[in-house]
C-alpha positions in Angstrom: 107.2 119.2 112.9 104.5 120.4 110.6 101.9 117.9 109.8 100.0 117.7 106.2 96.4 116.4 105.2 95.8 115.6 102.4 92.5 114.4 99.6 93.3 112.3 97.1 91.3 110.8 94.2 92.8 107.7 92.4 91.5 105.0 89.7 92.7 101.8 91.7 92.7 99.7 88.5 96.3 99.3 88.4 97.2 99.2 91.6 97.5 96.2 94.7 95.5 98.4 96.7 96.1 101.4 99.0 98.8 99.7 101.3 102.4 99.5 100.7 103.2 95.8 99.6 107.0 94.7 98.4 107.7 94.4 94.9 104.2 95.6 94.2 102.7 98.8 92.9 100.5 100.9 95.6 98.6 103.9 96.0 100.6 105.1 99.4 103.9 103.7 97.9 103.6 106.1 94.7 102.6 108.9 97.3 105.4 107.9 99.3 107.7 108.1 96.4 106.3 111.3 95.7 106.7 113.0 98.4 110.5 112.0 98.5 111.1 113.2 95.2 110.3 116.7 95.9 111.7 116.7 99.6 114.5 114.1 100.1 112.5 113.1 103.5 111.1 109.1 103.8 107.9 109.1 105.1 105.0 107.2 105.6 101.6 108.5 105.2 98.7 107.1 106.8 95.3 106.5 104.9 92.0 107.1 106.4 91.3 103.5 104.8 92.8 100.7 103.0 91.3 99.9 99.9 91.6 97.1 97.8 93.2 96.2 94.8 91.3 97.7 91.9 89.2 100.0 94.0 89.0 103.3 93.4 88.9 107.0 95.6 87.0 110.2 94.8 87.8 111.6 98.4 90.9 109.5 100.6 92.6 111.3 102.9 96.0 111.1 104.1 98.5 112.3 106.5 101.9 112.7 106.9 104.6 115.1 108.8 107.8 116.5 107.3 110.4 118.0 109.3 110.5 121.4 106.9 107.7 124.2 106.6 106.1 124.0 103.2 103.4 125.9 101.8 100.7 123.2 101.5 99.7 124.4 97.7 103.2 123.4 96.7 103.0 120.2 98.9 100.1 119.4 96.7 101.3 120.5 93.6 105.1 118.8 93.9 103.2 116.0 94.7 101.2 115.7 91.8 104.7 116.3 89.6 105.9 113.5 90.8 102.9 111.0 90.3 102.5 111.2 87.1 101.9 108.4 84.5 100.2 107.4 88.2 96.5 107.7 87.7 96.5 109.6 91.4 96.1 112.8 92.1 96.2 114.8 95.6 93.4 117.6 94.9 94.3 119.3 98.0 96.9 120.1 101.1 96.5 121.3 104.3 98.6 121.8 107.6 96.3 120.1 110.4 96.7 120.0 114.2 99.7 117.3 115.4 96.9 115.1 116.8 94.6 114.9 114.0 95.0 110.8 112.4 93.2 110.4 108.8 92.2 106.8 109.8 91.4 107.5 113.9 89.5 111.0 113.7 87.5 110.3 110.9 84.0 109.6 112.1 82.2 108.7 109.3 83.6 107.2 105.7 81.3 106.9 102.7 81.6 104.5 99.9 80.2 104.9 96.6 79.4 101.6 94.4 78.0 101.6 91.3 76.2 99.1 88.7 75.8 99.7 85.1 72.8 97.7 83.2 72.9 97.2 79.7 73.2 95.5 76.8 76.5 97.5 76.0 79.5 97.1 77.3 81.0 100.1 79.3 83.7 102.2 77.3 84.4 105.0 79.1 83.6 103.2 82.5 85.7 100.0 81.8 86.5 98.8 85.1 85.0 101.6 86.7 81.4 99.8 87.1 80.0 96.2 87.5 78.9 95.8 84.0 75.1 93.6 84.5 73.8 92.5 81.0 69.7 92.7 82.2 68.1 94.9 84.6 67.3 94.3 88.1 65.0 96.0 90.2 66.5 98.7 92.1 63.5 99.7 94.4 63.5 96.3 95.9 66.8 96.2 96.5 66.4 100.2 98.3 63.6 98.0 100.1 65.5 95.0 101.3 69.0 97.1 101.9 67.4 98.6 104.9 68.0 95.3 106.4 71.5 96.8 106.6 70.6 99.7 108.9 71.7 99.8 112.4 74.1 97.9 114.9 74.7 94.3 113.5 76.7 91.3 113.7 77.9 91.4 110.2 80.3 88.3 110.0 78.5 86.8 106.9 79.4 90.2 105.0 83.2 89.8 106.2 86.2 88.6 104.5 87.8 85.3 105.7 91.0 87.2 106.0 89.0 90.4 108.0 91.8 91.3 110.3 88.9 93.6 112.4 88.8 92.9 116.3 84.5 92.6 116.2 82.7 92.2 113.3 80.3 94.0 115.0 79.6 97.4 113.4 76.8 100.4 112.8 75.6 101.4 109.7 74.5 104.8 109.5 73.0 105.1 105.6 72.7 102.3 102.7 70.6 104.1 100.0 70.1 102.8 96.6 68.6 104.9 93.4 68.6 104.1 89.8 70.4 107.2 87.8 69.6 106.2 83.7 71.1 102.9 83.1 72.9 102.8 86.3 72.2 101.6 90.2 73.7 103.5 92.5 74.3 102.3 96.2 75.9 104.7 99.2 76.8 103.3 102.5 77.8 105.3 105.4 79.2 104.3 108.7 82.4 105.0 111.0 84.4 101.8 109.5 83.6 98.8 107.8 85.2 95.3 107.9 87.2 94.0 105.0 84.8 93.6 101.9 81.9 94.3 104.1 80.3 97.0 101.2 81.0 94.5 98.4 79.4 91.6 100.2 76.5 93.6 100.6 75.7 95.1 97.5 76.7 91.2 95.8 73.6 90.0 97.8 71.9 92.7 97.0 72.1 91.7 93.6 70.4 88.6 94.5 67.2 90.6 95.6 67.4 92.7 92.6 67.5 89.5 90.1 64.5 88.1 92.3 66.6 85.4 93.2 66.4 86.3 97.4 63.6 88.4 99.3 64.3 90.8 101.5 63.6 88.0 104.3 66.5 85.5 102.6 68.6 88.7 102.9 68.1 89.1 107.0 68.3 85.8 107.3 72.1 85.7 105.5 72.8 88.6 107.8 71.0 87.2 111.0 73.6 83.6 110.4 76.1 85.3 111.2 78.3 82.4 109.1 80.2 84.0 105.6 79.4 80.9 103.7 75.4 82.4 104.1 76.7 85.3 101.7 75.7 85.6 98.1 77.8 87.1 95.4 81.0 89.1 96.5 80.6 92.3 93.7 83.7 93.4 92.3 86.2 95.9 93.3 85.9 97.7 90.0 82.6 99.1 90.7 83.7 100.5 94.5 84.5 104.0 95.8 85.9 105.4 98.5 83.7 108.8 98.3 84.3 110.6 101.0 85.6 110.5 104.9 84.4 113.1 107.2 85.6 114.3 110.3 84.5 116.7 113.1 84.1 120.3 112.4 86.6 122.6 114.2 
């Protein structure tokens, strides 16, 4: 039975999230649908992660196995046909190995978030960005996100509801640069906890505003206790970026 990968981009603003929900609209139910449309098979499709409602993917990955042969360029482009008004879009299909897993040989997922300061309100980026009125200072919080780096404990970043086994987990990268008006932060790591990336980059905010040092932010992370985090950001400024996996 010929299995399919495949990358999808989306703009999670209308959407419950990646996972199927009843009743609800998703990201893999539309895929789902999708994919029945064009080749009367039910299937469900596995996600390399499950993002939240109204957060958004320039590079998920997905797999699935059908019982027929298709040509993966008109897996992708069947696909698409059927998604549309759905602001997702599979950019590319290809037949992997039976044992390849989008979510369990992945060994690296980055995440994209980014913060727009002006007076202005975002147009083209509505709900795309957190919009921040004044500037913050986005060399100390480059400075103070190195806290970040390394093997942690990072229960005070986790959501309540985290379903994770440990909340024990390794972060590879957390960089941040200014870009014009914007702040852009990009974590790296093999997987994250639930809200772990937006529970970092709200405290963050804290250090940018001057309201926490970089010492206040260790110390949130070193507690080990949620209620010692500072501002969860919101999903509308998150991206799923990219997932990598080994090379062949």
């Amino acid at each position: 039975m010929p299995r399919y990968a495949l990358v999808v981009e989306y703009d999670g603003t209308p959407f419950v999230g990646w996972q199927r929900q009843p009743d609800a609209l998703s990201i893999q139910g539309v895929i789902e649908d999708a994919i029945f449309k064009f080749s009367g098979e039910e299937v469900t499709i596995r996600g390399a992660g499950r993002t939240d409602a109204g957060v958004h993917a320039l590079h998920q990955v997905a797999h699935f196995d059908l019982a027929k042969d298709w040509e993966p360029g008109r897996v992708r482009d069947a696909v698409n046909f059927h998604l549309k008004p759905h602001p997702v879009a599979v950019v590319s299909c290809s037949q992997v190995a039976e044992t390849f897993d989008a979510r369990f040989s992945a060994i690296q997922r980055r995440y994209l978030y980014r913060i727009l300061c002006r007076r202005a309100p975002p147009v083209l980026d509505r709900d795309r960005v957190w919009w921040l009125l004044k500037e913050i200072d986005a060399e100390a919080m480059a400075d103070a996100a190195r806290v970040f780096i390394g093997h942690h404990d990072f229960t005070t970043f986790r959501a309540t509801q985290c379903q994770a086994a440990s909340p024990v987990k390794t972060l590879d990268q957390f960089d941040v640069e200014k870009v014009g008006d914007e702040i852009r932060c990009t974590v790296v790591a093999r997987s994250f906890l639930h809200n772990q990336v937006r529970s970092m980059v709200g405290s963050l905010k804290h250090v940018g505003e001057d309201k926490w040092s970089k010492a206040d932010l260790a110390s949130a992370l070193a507690a080990r206790d949620r209620t010692a985090c500072g501002t969860v950001a919101p999903a509308s400024g998150l991206y799923l970026a990219d997932v990598i996996y080994p090379r062949s």
